[in-house]
SESE-328606 format. One record per residue: residue in one letter; z, x, y of N, C-alpha, C in turn. Coordinates in steps of 0.05 Angstrom, whole numbers, plus 5000, padded with zeros to 4 digits. Atoms other than C-alpha are relative to their C-alpha. Example, Ala and Ser with C-alpha at 12.3 -4.5 7.8 and 13.67 -1.06 7.14 Angstrom:
BEGIN
A500050184976515652464910500050185024S499949844976514352734979501449855022
***
This chain:
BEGIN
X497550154995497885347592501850165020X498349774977503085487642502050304990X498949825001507186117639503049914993X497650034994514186067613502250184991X497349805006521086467593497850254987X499949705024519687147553500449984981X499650055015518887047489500249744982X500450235012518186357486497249844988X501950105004511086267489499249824975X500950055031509686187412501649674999X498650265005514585517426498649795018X501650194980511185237483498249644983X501450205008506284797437502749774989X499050155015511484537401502349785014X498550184984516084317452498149745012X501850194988510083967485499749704981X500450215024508483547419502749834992X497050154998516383397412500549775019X499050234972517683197481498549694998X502850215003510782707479501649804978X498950135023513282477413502749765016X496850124997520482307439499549795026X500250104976517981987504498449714992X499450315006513981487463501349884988X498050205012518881267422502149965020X499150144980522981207493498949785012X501850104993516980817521501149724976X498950255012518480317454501549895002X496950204998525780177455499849895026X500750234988524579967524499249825002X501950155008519179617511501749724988X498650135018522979227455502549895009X497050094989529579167493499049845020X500350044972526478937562499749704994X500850335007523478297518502649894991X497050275011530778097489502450085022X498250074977533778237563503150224991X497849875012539178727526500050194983X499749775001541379367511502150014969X498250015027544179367429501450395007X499149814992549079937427498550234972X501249865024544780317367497050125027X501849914976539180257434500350205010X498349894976543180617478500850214986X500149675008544781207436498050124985X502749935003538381327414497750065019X500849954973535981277485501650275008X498349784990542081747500499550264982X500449865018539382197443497850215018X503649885000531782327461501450085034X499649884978534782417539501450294991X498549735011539682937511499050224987X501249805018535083367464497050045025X502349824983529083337523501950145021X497849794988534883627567499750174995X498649765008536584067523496850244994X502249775018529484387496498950015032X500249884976527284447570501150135014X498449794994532484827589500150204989X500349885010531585207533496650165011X502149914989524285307557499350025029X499349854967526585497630498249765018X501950194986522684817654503249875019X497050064994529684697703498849665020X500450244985525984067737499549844990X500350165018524283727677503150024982X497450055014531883867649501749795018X498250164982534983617713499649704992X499950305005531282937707500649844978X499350095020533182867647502649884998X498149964995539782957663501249795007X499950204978539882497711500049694990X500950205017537381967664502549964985X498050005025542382137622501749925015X498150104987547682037669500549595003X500750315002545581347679500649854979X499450115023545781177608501750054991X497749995010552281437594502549805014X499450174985554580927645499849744985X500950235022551180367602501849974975X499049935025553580717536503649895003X497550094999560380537564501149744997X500450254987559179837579498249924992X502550125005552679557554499449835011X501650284996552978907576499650005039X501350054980552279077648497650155007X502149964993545779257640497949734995X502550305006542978567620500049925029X501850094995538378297668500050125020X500349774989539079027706497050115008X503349895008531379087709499250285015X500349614972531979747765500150154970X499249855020534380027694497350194996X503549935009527379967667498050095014X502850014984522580057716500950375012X499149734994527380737731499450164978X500949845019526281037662497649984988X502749895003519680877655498050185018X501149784976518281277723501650254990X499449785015521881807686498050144984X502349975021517681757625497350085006X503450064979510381707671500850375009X501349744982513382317714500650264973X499149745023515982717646495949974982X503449945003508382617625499150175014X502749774982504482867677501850245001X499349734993508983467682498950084982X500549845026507083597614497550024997X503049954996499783567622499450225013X501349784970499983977687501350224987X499649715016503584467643497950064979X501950075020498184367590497450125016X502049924982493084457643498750275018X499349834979495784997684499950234988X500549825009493485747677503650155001X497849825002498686367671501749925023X498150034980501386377738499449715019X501050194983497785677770502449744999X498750095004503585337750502850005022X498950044986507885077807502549674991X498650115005514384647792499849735009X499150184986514383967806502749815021X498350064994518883717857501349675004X498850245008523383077833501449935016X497350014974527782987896500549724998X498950165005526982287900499649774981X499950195015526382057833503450024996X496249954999534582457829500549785017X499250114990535782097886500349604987X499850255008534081357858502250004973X497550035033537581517785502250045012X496550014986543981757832500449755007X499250234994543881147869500349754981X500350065024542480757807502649934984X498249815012547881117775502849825006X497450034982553080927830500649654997X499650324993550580137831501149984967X499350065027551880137753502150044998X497649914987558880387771501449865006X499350194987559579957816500349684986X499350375017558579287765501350014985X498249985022563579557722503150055019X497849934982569079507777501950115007X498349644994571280197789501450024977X499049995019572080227718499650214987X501749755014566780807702500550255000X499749764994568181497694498650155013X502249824976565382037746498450104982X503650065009558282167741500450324978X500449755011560182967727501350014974X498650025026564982827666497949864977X502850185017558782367644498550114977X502849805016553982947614502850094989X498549885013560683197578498949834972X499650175028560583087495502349845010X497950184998564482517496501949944975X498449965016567682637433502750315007X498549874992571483187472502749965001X496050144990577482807493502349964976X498350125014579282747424502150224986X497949735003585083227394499250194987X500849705009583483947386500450124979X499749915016582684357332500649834965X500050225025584684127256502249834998X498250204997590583687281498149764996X501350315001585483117270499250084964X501150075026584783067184497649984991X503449975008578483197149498850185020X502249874994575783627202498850214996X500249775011572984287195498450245018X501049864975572084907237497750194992X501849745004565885377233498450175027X501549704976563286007273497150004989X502849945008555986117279499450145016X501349784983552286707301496749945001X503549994996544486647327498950294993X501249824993539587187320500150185017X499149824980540087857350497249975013X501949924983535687887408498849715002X501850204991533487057413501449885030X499249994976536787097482500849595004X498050274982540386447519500649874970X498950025020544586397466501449745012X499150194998548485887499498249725001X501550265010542885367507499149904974X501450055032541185487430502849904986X497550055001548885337423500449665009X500450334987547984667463498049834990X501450115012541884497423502749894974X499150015022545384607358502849804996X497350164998552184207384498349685000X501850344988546683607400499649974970X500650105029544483587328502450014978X497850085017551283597298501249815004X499150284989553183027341498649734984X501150245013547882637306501549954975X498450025022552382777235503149995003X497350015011559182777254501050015027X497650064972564682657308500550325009X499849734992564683327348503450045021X497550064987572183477368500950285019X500749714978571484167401498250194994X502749715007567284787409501750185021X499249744999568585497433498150225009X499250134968566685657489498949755006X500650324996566984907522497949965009X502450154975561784927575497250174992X501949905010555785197535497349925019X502250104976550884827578499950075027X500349894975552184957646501050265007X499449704995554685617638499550334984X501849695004550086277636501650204971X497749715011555386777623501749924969X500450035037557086467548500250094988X501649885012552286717521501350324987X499649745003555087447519503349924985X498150005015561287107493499649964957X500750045028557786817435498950124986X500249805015554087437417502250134992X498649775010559687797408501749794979X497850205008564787267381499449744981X501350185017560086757352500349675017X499350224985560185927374501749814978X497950055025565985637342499149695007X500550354988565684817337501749934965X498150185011570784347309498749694991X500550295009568083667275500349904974X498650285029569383107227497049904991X501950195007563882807189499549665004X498750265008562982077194500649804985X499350115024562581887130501850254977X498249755016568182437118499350214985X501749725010563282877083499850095018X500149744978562183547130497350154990X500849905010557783807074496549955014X502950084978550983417124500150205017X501349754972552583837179500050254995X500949675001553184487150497350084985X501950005010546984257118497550095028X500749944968544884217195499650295017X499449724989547884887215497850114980X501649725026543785277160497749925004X502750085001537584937179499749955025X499050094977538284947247498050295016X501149734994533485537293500850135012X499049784987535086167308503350114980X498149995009541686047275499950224963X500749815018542386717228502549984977X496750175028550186557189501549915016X497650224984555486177196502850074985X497750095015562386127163502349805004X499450244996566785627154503750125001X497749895002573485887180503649835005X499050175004576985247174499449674988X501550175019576184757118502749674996X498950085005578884077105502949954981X497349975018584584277052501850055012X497249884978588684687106501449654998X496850244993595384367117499249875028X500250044974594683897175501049965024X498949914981600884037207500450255013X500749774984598084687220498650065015X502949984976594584817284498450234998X500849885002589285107286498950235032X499849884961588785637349496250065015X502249964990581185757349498449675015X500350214983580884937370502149995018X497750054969586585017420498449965025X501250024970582385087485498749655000X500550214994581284417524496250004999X503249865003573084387523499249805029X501350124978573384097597500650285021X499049794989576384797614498050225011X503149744989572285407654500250184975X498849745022575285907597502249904986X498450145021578685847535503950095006X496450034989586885747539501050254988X498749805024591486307507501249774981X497950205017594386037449501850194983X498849765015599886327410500449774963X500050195032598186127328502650064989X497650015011603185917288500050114975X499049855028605986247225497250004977X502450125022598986297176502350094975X499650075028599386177104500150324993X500449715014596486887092499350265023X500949814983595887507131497149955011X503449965003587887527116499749635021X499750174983588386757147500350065023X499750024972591286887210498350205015X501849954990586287407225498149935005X503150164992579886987224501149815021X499750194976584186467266500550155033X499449864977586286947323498850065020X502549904984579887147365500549655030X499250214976582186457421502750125012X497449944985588886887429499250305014X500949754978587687437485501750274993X498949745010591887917448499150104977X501649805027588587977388498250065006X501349975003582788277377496949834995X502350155019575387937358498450134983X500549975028573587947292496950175004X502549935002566988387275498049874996X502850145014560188147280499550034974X501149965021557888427225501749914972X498350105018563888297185500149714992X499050285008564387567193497049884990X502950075011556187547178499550094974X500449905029557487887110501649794984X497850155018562087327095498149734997X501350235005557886797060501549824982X498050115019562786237042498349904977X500550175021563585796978498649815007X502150344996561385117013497550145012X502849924991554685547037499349954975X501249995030553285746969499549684982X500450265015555185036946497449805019X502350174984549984636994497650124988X502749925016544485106967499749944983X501050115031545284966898499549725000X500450205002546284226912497649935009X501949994983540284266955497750084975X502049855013535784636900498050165012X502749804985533285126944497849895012X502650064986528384646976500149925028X500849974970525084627041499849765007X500650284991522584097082497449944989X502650135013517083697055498149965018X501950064980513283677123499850165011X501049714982509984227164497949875030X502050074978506784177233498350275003X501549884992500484457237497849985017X501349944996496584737283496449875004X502850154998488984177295498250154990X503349825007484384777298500650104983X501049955022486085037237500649814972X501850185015484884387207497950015008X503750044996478684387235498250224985X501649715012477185147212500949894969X499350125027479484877140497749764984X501350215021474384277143497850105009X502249894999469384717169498650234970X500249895027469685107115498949854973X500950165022469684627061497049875010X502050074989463484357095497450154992X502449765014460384987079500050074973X499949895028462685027011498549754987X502050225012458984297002497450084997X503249895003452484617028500650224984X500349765023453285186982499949964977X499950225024454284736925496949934996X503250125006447984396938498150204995X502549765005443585056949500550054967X500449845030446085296885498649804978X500150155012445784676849496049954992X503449974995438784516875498850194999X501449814999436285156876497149954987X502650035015427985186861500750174974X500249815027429185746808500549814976X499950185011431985266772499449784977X502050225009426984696764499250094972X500749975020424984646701501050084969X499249955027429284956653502749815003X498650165021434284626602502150195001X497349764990442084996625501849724984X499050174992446084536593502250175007X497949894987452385016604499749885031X500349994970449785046677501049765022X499250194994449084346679503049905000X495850114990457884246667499850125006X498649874984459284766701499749845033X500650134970455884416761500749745002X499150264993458383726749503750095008X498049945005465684006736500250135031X500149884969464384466811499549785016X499850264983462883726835501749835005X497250145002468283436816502150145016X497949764971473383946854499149945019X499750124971469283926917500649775010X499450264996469383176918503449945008X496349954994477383296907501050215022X499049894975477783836958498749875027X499950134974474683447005500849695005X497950244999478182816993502850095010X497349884991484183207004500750085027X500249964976482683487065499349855021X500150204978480082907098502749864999X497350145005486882517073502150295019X498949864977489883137112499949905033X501249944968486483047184499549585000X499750224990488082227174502949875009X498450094977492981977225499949665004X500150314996495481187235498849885022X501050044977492980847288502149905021X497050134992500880657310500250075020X499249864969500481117362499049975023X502650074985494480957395501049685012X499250294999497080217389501849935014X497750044993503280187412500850155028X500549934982501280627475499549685027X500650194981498179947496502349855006X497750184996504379607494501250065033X499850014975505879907562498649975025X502150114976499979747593500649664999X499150184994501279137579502549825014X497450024983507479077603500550015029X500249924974505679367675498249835011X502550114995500178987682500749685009X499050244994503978297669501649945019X498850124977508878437722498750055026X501950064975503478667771498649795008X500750264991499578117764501649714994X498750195005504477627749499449804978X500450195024502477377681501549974977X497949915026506177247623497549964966X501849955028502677507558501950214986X498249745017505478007498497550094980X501749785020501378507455500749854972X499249995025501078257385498150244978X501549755025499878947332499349844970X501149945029495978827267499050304987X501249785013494179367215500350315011X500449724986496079957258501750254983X499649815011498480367200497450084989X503149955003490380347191500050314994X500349734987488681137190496650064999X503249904997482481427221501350285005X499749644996480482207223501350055033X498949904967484282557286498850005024X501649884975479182737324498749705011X500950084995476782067320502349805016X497850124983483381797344500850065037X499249994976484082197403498149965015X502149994974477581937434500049635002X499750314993479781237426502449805016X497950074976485981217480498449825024X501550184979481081077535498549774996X500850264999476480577508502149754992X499050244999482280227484501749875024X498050034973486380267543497449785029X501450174990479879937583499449674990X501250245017479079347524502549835010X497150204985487179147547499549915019X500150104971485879217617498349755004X502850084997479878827610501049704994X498050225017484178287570501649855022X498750074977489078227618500049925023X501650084973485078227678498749804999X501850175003479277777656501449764985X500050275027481777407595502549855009X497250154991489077167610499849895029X499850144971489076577666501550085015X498449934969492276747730501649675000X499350154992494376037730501349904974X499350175021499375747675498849714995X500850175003497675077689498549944988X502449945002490575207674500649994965X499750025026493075407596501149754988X498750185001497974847591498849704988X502750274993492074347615499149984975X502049945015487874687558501849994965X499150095025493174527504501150324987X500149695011494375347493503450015010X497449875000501675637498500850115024X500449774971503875967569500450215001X500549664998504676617548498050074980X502649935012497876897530500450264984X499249725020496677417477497750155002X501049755012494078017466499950164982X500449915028491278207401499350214988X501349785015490378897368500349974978X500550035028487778917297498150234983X501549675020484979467245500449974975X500350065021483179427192497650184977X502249815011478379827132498349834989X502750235004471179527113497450284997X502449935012466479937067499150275022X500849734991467580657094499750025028X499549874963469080537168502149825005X497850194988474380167215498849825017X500650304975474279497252502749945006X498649934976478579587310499549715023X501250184986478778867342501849915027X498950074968481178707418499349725012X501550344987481677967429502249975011X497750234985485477497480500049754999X501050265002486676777477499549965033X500050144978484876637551497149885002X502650164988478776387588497650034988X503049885012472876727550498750025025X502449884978466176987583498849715013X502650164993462276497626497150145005X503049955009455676507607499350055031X501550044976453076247676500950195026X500049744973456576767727499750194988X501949745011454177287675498050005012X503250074989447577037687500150025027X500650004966448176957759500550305015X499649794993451277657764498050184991X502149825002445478017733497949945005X502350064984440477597763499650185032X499149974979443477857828499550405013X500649695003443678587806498150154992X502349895003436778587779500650154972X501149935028438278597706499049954976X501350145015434878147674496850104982X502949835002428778447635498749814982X502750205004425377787609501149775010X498950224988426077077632503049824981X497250154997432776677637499949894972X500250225024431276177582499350184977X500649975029429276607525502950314995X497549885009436776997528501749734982X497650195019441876787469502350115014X497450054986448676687488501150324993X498449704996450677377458499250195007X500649754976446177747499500349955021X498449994980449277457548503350115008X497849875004455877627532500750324998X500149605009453778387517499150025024X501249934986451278427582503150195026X497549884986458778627609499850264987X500249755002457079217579498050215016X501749834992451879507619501550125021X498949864980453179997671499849935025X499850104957455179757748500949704992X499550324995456679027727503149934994X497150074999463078747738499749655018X499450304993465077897746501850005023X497649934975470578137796498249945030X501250004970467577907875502150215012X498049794985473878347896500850284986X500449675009475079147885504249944987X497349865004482879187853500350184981X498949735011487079627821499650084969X501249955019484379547755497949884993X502450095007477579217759498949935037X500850034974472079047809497750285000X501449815003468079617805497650164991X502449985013463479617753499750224988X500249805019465480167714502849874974X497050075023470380067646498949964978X501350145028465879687597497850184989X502449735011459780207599500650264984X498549725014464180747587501949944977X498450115031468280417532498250044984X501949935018461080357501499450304989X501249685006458881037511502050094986X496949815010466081377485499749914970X500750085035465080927422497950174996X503349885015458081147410500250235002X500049745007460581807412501350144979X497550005032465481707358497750014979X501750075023458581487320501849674988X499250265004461580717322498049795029X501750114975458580147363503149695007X498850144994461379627399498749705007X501250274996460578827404501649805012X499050185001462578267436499849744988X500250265022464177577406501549735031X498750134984466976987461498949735006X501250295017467076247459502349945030X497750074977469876067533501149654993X496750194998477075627551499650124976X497850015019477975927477501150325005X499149665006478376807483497250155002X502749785004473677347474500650274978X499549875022473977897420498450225004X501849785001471578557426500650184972X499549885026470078857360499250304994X502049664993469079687350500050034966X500349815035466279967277500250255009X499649745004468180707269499950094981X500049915022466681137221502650084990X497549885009473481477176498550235009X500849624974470182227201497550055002X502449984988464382417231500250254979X502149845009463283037197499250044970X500349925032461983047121500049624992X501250235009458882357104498549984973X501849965034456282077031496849815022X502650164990448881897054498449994975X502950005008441781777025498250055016X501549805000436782227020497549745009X502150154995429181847043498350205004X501849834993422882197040497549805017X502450084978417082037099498050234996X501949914998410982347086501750374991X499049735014413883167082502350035013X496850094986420783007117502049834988X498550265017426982747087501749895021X497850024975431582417129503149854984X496950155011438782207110501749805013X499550264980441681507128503149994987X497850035014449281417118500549774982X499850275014450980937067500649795013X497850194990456780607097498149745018X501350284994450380197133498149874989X501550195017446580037078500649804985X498650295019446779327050498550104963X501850035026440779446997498950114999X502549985001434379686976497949934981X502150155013428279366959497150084987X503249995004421279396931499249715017X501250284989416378876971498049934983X502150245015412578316938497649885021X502450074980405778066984501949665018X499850355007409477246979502750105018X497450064972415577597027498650015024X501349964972411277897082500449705016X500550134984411177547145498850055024X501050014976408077527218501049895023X499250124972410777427285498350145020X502349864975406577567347503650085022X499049814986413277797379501950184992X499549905013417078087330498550204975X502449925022411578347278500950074976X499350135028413278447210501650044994X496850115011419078147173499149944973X499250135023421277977106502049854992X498650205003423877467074502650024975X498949935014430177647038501949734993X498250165002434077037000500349795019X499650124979432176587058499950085033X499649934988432976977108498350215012X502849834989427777437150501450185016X499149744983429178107174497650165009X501949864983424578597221499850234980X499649795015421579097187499850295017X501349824988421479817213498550224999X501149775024416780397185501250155027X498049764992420181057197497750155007X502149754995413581437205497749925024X499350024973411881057263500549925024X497249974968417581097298500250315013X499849774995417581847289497450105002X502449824985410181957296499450204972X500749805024408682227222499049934975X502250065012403082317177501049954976X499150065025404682037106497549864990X502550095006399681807058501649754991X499850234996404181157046500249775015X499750164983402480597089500149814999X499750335008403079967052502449894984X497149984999409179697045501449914968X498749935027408579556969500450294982X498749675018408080296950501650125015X497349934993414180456985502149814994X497050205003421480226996501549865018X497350114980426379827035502650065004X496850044992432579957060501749735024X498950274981436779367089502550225007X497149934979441879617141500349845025X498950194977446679317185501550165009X498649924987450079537237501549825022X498550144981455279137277498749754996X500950225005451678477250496649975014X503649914990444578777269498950094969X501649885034439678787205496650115009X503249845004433779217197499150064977X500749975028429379337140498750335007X501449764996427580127137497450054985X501349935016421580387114499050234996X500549755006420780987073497750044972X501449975022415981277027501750094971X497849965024421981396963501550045007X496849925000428981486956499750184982X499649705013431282136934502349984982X498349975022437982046916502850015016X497349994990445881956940500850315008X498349715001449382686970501650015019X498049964980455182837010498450175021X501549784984452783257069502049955028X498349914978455583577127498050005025X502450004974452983357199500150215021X499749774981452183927240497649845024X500850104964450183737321497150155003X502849874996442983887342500950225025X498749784974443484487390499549925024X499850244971444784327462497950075016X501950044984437484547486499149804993X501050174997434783977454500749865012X499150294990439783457495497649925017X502050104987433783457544498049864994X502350135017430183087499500949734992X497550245005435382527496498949894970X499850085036434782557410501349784997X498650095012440382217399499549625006X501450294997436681507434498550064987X503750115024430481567389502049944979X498950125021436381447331499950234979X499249855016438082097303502050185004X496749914977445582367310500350304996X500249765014443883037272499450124988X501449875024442183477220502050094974X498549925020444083697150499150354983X501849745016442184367109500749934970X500550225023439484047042501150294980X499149885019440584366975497850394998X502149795013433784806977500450185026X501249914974434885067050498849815026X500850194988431384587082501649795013X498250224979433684117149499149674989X500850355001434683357134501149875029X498650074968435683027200500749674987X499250215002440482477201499249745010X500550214979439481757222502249845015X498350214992443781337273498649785005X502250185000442380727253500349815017X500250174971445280377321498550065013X501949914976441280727366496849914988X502450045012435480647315499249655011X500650274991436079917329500549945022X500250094968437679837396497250015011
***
């Protein structure tokens, strides 16, 4: 990652994951506002929020080109915040803060990306320039009504009367950590998150943000700040202050009871001022009083650090107890050591089994042994239920990413369609989430481009609605996800399929003996594209192959479904996590192999009265009506077994993505959790994973069980 401040490193991740965070829930409220043409004023300071806190934590992490634009943003919206309604049907608004959002991305990648020193600043010149001008036209529709741009980025609860001449409010000093340097930006954080609880009516020193030199005031002197609650309680934000980083004590050196025709001198200074005012305090109550207030008058003295950090008031002590000493209920951790966590448990499954299984064993009568080993089954089962319920994640995020593709897409090509979300509080494992951005981000485009008419009329004609939709859906189904991507527009035509892979030479038996849905699957192969012209998101003949492949790396497959003038539907199965699967065991001759459940329908014994014969399929059985292909496992793999008739073995019925096969093995062994560990990467030259095996397991005795994939098996 790139290089930043001294001392900050250890923060770096976290800001990254914040910012990201805060940028898509910017990315939404647009989103959501742009469709009802208007800016609610709950919008607009929640927009003015997430600008204000990425300001502020990039400044804090010395990123000064990613604070500026922030800034800048901000400016803009404090313009709005004044006025709201002249931003309806403003659309420069939008199309300006989502080029914000886009370029506050990639910076964060290329910081993400970028070694120690390879890290070069990006320069924003004229995205400033457009938010200034911007800025000025928004200004301008409020007819020279707006306040200047530089008073803009001020708290705007400033203006209101100083110190505790305003009722209910209440003053407290806070000192940071010795030695967490730019004390004033940790000062300007901490003023941002008190803003969210309570009307902020001054602080001490004013200009915490744009000015360096502070800092050395507030070490020595502390950062004083004046505010009101807004539901008249105070007791939230000093819940804030005490939980707040870096921030080491506080005290509260002016409390709602004070008399309120007594001023208080540590809010005297204006907070639009370079430096704080003299003030001369008036008469205190008590000696010991007027010394904590004094430190804003240039003749007294300032109070001792250490002294005013030994002073832990009453309302501290009281928030703790009300509080019960507890923490936050949520922790951010760290991916890889969830991963080192489910690697582990992984290995405490196979260790389970060795012991369990062990040969020594065989034969004798334990019953102790025997609970002890159901009772050690029961735990792992619960520690690894636990841990997978750890490393599962919604699919909201993933989902709601599309929402801006869609959005860009409709005003480039001029269509009118809207995203409709199903199920996207769905959760799949992490890892399997972050490899499903791209294929889904190709299944929209693909939507958009192909499926949604270019021509309203065209829908109109066809009796359909004129704004076309776009459907994401998720949903759980017997130990995996179905992840479905449909549109109502045009559907596939069969016949410029056909004509397009006649063309390209991919036809691999004659015309007439394809069904309609291997025609439809044929947009999946690699190089084919319906597009005669190259644009900016299709034409090319890449998108659909690689959607496939990315699934099939998840260990999910993909299908289409499409019924043209009605839509098309692309459906993906995913497993919940690739690594620690409940399978069945199968023995082949002196090989076992392990098939995951999640695609078994059944298994059978065969009767002579099912068999059947096809001269181009070859043998099937007849299950309930219905005839399925049979496949023997021994050879496919090329292995000697002394069962070869298909009543002294067994059947397995599996489906995958609405593909049935009948397996055939010489016995079933028996149900076990097992952990898939990757074949090592000299074999890839052997392209394993097409013959229909995704891995291996290490069984109870020692011994490798190689897994089966049973898509690839049937493809």
């Amino acid at each position: 990652m790139a290089k930043v401040e001294p001392g900050m490193e250890s923060m770096l991740e976290m800001y990254i994951f914040e910012t990201n965070t805060l940028l898509e829930q910017l990315d939404e409220i647009l989103l959501r506002t742009e469709d009802a043409n208007v800016f609610s004023q709950e919008d607009i300071n929640e927009i003015f929020r997430i600008m204000h806190t990425i300001k502020g934590s990039s400044a804090m992490m010395g990123f000064e080109n990613l604070q500026h634009l922030a800034h800048k943003g901000e400016d803009m919206f404090f313009v709005i915040r004044e006025k709201p309604e002249i931003a309806k049907d403003a659309h420069f608004v939008y199309e300006l803060i989502f080029e914000v959002s886009d370029l506050y991305k990639a910076e964060i990648e290329y910081i993400q990306n970028s070694g120690d020193d390879d890290y070069t600043p990006t320069d924003f010149s004229d995205t400033f320039k457009k938010l200034e001008e911007a800025t000025e036209k928004l200004k301008a529709m409020e007819n020279g009504t707006a306040p200047a741009a530089e008073g803009a980025v001020q708290p705007a609860a400033s203006a209101a009367p100083a110190g505790n001449n305003v009722e209910g409010s209440m003053t407290v000093r806070v000192f940071f950590e010795d030695g967490c340097k730019m004390e004033n930006l940790r000062a300007f954080l901490l003023l941002t998150k008190i803003k969210e609880e309570a009307e902020v009516i001054s602080c001490t020193p004013p200009d915490v943000e744009s000015n360096a030199d502070t800092a050395k005031d507030i070490v020595e002197n502390g950062f004083l700040v004046t505010f009101k609650g807004f539901d008249g309680n105070n007791d939230s934000v000093l819940k804030t202050i005490e939980g707040a980083v870096n921030v080491e004590s506080y005290e509260v050196i002016d409390t709602p009871a004070a008399p309120a025709a007594e001023p208080a001198p540590v809010s005297a200074p204006s907070p639009v001022q370079a430096a704080p005012a003299p003030a001369t305090p008036a008469a205190p109550a008590t000696p010991a009083k007027a010394e904590e207030k004094a430190p804003a008058a240039p003749a007294a003295p300032a109070p001792a650090k250490s002294a005013a950090k030994s002073a832990v008031t009453k309302a501290q002590e009281d928030i703790k107890k009300a509080s019960g000493g507890q923490k936050q209920s949520l922790i951010s951790v760290n991916l890889s050591k969830l991963d080192t966590l489910h690697d582990i448990v992984g290995e405490i499954i196979t260790t389970e089994s060795m012991v369990i299984a062990n040969p020594d064993l065989e034969g004798l009568e334990l019953e102790s042994f025997s609970k002890a080993a159901r009772q050690l089954r029961k735990l792992t089962d619960e520690l690894q239920d636990t841990v997978m319920s750890i490393r599962m994640v919604p699919l909201a995020g993933v989902f709601q990413k599309m929402g801006r593709i869609v959005r860009d897409m409709k005003i480039k090509l001029n269509k009118e369609a809207e995203l409709v979300l199903e199920g996207e509080t769905t959760e799949v494992d992490k890892s399997i989430v972050d490899n499903l951005n791209d294929p889904l981000m190709h299944l929209v485009r693909n939507c958009m481009d192909h499926g949604i008419e270019d021509d309203v009329n065209v829908r109109i004609a066809e009796g359909k609605p004129e704004k076309g939709t776009v459907k994401l859906s998720a949903k759980h189904s017997a130990g995996e996800v179905i992840i479905t991507v449909s549109d109502d527009g045009a559907g596939i035509n069969c016949e410029k399929v056909m004509e397009k892979a006649r063309k390209n030479g991919l036809l691999t038996k004659p015309e007439s003996e394809y069904t309609t849905k291997e025609i439809q699957n044929m947009i999946l192969l690699p190089g084919f594209s319906t597009n005669d012209t190259v644009t900016e998101y299709s034409g090319r003949g890449v998108g659909m192959d690689v959607v496939r492949s990315n699934i099939e790396q998840c260990g999910g497959t993909l299908t289409v479904e499409s019924e043209e003038g009605k839509g098309s539907s692309f459906i993906i199965r995913i497993p919940l996590t690739l690594a620690i699967v409940e399978g069945m065991k199968l023995k082949v001759g002196s090989t076992i192999f392990t098939v995951p459940i999640s695609s078994i329908k059944e298994s059978l014994m065969v009767a002579n009265n099912q068999l059947l014969h096809d001269t181009k399929q070859g043998e099937m059985i007849m299950i309930r009506g219905v005839c399925y292909p049979i496949l023997r496992l021994h050879e496919k793999f090329n292995m000697p077994t002394e069962v070869t008739n298909l009543e002294d073995g067994i059947l397995l019925l599996v489906d995958v993505g609405g593909k049935n096969v009948c397996l055939f093995a010489d016995k079933l062994i028996g149900e076990q959790p097992v952990v898939v560990k990757p074949f090592p990467k000299y074999l890839s030259q052997y392209n394993i994973k097409a013959e229909g095996l995704s891995g291996c397991t290490v069984m109870g005795d020692g011994t490798i069980s190689l897994i089966i994939d049973v898509n690839n098996l049937i493809s």
